[in-house]
matplotlib code that plots the C-alpha trace (Angstrom):
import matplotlib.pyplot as plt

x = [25.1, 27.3, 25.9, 27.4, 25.5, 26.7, 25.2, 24.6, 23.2, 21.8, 21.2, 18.1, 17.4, 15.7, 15.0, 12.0, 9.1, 6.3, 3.5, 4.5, 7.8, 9.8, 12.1, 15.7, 18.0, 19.6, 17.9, 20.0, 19.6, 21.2, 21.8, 22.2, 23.5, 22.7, 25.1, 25.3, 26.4, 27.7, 24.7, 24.2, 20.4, 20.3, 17.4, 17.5, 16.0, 15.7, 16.1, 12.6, 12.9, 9.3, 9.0, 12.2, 14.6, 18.3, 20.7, 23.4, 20.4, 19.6, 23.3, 23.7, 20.7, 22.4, 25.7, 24.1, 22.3, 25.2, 26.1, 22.2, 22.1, 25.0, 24.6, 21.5, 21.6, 19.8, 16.3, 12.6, 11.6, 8.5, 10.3, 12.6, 10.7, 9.5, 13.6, 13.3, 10.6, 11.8, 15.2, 13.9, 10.3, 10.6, 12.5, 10.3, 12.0, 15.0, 13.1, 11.9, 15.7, 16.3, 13.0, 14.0, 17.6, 16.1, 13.4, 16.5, 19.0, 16.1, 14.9, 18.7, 18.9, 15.9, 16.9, 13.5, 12.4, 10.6, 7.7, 7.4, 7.9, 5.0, 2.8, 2.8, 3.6, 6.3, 9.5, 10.4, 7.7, 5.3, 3.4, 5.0, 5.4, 3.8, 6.6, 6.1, 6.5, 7.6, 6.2, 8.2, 7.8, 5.1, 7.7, 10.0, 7.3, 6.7, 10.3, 10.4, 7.4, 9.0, 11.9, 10.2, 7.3, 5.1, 1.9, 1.1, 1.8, 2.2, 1.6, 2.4, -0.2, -1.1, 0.0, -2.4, -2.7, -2.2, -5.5, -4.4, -1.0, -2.7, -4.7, -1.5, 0.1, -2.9, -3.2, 0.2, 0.0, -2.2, -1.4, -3.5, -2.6, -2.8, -2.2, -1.0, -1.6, 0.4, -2.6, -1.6, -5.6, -8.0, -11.2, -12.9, -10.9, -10.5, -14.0, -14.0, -11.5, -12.2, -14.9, -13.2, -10.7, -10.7, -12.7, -11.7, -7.8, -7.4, -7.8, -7.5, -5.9, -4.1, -4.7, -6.6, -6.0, -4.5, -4.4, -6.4, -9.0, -11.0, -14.5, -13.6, -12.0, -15.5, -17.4, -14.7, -15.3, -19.0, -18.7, -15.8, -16.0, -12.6, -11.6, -9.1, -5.9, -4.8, -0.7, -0.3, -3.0, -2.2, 1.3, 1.3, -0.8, -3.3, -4.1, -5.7, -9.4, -9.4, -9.2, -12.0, -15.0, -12.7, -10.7, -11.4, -7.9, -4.7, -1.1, 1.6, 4.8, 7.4, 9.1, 6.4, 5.3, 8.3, 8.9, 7.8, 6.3, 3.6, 2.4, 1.5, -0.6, -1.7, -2.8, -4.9, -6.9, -7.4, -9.0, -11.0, -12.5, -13.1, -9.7, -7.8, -4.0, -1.5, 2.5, 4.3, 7.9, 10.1, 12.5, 14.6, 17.2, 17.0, 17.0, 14.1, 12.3, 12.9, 11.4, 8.3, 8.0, 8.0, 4.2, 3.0, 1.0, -0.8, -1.6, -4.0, -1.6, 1.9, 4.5, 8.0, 9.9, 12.7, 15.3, 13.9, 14.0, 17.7, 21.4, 23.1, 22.3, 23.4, 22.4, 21.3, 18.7, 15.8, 14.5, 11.7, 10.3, 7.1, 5.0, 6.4, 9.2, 11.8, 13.3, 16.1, 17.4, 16.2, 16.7, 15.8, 15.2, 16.9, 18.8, 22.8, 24.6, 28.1, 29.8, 31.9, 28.5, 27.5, 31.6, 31.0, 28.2, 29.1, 27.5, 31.0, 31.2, 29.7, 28.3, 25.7, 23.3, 19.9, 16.4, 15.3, 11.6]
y = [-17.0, -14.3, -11.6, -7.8, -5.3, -1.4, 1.0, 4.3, 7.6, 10.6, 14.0, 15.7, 18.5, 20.7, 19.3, 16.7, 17.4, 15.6, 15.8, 15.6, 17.8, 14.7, 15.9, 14.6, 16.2, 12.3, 9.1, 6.5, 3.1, -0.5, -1.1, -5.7, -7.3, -10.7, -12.3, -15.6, -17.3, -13.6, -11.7, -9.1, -8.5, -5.1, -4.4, -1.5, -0.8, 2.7, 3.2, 4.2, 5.1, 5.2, 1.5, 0.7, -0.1, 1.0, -0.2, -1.6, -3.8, -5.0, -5.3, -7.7, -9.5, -10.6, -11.3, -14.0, -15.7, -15.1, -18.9, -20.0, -17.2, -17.9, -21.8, -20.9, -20.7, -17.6, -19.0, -17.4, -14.9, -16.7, -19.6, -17.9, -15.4, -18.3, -18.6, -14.9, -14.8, -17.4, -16.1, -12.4, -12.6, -9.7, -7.7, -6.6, -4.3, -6.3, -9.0, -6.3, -5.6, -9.7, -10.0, -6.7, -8.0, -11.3, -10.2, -7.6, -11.0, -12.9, -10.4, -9.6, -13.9, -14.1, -10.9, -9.1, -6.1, -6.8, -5.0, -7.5, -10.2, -9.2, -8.2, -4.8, -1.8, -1.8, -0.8, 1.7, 4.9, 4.9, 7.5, 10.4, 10.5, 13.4, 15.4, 15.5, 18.9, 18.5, 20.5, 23.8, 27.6, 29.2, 30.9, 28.0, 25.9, 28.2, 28.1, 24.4, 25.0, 27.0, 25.3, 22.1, 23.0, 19.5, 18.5, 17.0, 17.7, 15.5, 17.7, 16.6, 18.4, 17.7, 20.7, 23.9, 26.5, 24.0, 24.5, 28.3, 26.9, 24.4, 27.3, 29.7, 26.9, 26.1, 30.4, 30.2, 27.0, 25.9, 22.0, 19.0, 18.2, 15.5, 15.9, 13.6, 13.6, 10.9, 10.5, 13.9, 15.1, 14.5, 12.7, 16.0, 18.5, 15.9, 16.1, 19.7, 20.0, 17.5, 19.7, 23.0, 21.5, 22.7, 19.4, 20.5, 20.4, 17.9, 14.4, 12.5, 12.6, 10.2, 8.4, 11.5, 10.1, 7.7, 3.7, 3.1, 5.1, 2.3, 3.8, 6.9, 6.2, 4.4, 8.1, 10.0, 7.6, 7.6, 11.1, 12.4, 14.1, 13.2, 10.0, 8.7, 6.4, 4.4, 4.9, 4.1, 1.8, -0.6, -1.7, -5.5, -8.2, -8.8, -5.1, -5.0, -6.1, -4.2, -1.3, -2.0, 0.2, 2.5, 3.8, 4.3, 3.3, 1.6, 2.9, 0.2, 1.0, -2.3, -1.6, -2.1, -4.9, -7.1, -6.8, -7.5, -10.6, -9.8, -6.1, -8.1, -10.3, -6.3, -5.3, -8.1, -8.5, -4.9, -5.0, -7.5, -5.4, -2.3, -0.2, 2.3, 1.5, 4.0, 3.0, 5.3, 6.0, 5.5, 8.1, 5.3, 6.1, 5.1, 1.3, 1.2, 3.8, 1.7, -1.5, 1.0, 2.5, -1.6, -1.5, 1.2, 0.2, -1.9, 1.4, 4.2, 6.7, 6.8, 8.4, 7.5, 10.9, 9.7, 10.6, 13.7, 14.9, 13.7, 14.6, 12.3, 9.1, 4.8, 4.1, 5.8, 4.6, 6.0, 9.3, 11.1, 13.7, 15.9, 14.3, 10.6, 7.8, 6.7, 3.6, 2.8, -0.5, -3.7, -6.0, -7.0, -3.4, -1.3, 0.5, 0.2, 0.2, 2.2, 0.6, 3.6, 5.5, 3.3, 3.4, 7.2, 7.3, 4.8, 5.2, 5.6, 3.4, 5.4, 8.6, 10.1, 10.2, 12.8, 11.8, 8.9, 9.9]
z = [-1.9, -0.8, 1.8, 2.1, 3.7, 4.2, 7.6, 5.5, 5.8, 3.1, 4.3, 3.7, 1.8, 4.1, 7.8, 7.5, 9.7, 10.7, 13.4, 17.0, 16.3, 14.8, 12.9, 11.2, 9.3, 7.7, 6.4, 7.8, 6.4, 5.8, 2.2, 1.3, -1.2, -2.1, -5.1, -6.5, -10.1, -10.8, -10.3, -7.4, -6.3, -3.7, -1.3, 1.2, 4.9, 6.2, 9.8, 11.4, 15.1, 15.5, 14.5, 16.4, 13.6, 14.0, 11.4, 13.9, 14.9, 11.5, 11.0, 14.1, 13.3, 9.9, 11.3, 13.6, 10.6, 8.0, 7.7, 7.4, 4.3, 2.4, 2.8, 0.2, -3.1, -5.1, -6.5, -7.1, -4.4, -3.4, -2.1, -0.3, 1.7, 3.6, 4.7, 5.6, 7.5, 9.9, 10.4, 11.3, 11.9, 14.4, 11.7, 8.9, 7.9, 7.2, 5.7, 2.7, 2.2, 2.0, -0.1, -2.5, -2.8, -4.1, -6.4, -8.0, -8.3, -9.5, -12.2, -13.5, -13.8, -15.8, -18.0, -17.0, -14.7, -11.5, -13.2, -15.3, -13.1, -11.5, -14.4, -13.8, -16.0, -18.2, -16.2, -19.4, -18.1, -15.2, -14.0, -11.4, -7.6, -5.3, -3.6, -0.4, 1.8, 5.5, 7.9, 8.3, 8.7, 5.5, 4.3, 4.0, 2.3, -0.2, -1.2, -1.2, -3.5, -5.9, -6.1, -6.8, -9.0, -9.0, -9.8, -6.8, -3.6, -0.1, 2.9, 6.3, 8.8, 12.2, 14.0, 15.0, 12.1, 9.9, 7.1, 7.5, 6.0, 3.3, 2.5, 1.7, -0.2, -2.6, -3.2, -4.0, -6.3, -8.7, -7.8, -6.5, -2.5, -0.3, 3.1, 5.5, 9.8, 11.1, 13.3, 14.8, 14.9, 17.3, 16.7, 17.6, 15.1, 12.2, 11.3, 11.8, 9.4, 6.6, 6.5, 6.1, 3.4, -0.3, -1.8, -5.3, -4.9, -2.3, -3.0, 0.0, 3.7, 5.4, 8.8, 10.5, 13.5, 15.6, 14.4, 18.3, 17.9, 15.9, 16.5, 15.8, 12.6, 11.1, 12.1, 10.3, 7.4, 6.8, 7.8, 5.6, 2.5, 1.3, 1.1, 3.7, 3.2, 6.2, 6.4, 10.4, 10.8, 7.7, 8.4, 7.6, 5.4, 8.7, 8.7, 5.1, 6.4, 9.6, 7.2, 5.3, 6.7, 8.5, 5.3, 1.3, 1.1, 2.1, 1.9, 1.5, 2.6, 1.7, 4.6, 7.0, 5.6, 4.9, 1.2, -2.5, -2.1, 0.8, -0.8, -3.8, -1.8, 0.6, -3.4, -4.0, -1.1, -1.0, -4.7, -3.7, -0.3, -2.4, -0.9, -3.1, -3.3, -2.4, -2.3, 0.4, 0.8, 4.2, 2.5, 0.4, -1.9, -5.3, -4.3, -2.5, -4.9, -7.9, -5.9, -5.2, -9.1, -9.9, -8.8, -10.0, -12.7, -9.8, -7.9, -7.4, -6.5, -5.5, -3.2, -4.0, -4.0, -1.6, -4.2, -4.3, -0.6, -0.3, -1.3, -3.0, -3.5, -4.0, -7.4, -10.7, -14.0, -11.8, -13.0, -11.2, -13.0, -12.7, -15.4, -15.5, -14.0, -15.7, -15.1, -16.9, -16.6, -18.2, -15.8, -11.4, -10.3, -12.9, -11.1, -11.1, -7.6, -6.7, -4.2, -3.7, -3.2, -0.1, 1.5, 1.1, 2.7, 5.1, 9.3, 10.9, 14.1, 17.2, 16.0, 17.0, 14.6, 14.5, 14.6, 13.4, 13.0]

ax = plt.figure().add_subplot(projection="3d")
ax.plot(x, y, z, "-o")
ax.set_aspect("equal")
plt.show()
């Protein structure tokens, strides 16, 4: 196979906020392509500071196993995730780029989506993403609100005074919410609050608090009265049954978890233990997304509205909309690539580059 890879970068819409004050104003992110017998398969990794992942590390990382990778030919994802995993087992991140790249060369060889591939919905019309509001002054909110009416709201909280913000926002909307802490609550105030929260228009919250606080997080859960989704604390495959008795739920994020191939496997054993399914976004473009709207006829709920928070973008045939996803293509992820896109948006060597969250 052939191996090209592109250091990129979108700006956000509005600054993106989360608890803790981390902030950024770009997504940077490393964009590979995998092509063989005329085919290219794309996967994408977004840069994540918090989990350590820079996109001049991912790129080196490649460059030292480029003649391992192209010595191998293209064949079904399953049997070469195996491959990935031993050449960057301390990279997940990278190994979901690999592993999406794969499953998009794979699908466009066999003339099917990845959705059906995997048995999932039918890649033609899925169900619609949340759209997910950063943390940022009321004011500012509200005007993020407006100009995006949605049904369903992601709000990052975490902060003090922020149920006297979720309480503005749902006056001023007549949308469902689910908020999100980052694990920015204490043990003390997060049962205060579940408590205080509008149980009629808010469906659940994510990780409350911190992914250490293991004790704490089984009294918030027989205590709750919404459910709670574990975003922080389920990151990989092992994490699935520690969650089990600390959370309703489990939020999969491909990046986190290396890939396709192992959140199939996250989805399965979480049916089995009883856990909700949730699919999160790491702020992809529509590369990424499209891997994400692949499994959602497999999910509970679903938060893919990376597209949607940035300007500009790498590839086109996804259309999130308020009521439904669109997927256009017929084939691997269904979404079509611009090269020109990803040298526009190309990380020029040595700049600086803001907040990676």
């Amino acid at each position: 196979m052939q191996l090209t890879y592109w250091k990129v970068a979108l700006p956000f819409e509005y600054p993106f906020t989360i608890s803790g004050n981390r902030s950024k104003t770009e997504q940077p992110a490393l964009v590979v392509c995998l092509s063989d017998q005329g085919l290219d398969g794309y996967g994408e990794a977004p840069a994540i500071r918090y989990y350590h992942v820079e996109p001049d590390v991912l790129a080196a990382a490649l460059e030292e196993k480029r003649e391992v990778i192209e010595a191998t030919a293209l064949k079904h994802p399953q049997t070469l995730y195996a491959l990935w995993l031993e050449l960057f087992a301390e990279h997940p991140f990278l190994v979901c780029a690999l592993d999406m790249a794969t499953w998009d060369w794979y699908g466009k060889s066999k003339q099917q989506t990845v959705a059906q591939l995997m048995g999932a919905l039918s890649h033609a019309q899925v169900p619609s993403t949340d759209y997910t509001l950063g943390i940022d002054a009321p004011a500012v909110m509200l005007e993020k609100m407006r100009a995006r009416p949605w049904p369903v709201y992601k709000v990052k909280v975490g902060f003090n005074g922020d149920l006297e913000l979720i309480d503005e926002l749902l006056a001023n909307s007549q949308s469902r919410f689910r908020l999100d802490a980052n694990g920015g609550w204490s043990e003390s105030e997060a049962l205060d609050k579940l408590n205080k929260l509008n149980k009629q228009r808010i469906e659940f919250v994510e990780q409350p608090i911190a992914p250490e606080q293991t004790q704490a997080q089984r009294m918030l859960f027989e205590q709750s009265p919404l459910p709670l989704l574990a975003d922080e604390s389920c990151v990989s495959e092992a994490d699935v049954d520690r969650c089990a008795g600390l959370f309703h739920g489990i939020n999969i994020k491909l990046t986190k978890c290396g890939g396709i191939t192992p959140a199939r496997r996250m989805i399965e054993r979480a049916r089995l233990l009883g856990l909700q399914v949730m699919m999160g976004s790491m702020n992809e473009s529509s590369i990424g997304t499209a891997a994400i709207a692949a499994f959602v006829g497999l999910l509970d709920h679903v938060d893919m509205d990376g597209p949607l928070l940035l300007r500009g973008d790498y590839a086109r045939g996804l259309q999130l909309l308020p009521q439904q996803t669109i997927v256009e293509g017929s084939s691997g992820l269904g979404v079509t690539v611009y090269r020109d896109q990803l040298t526009k948006h190309r990380i020029e060597p040595n700049r600086s580059r803001s907040g990676l969250v």
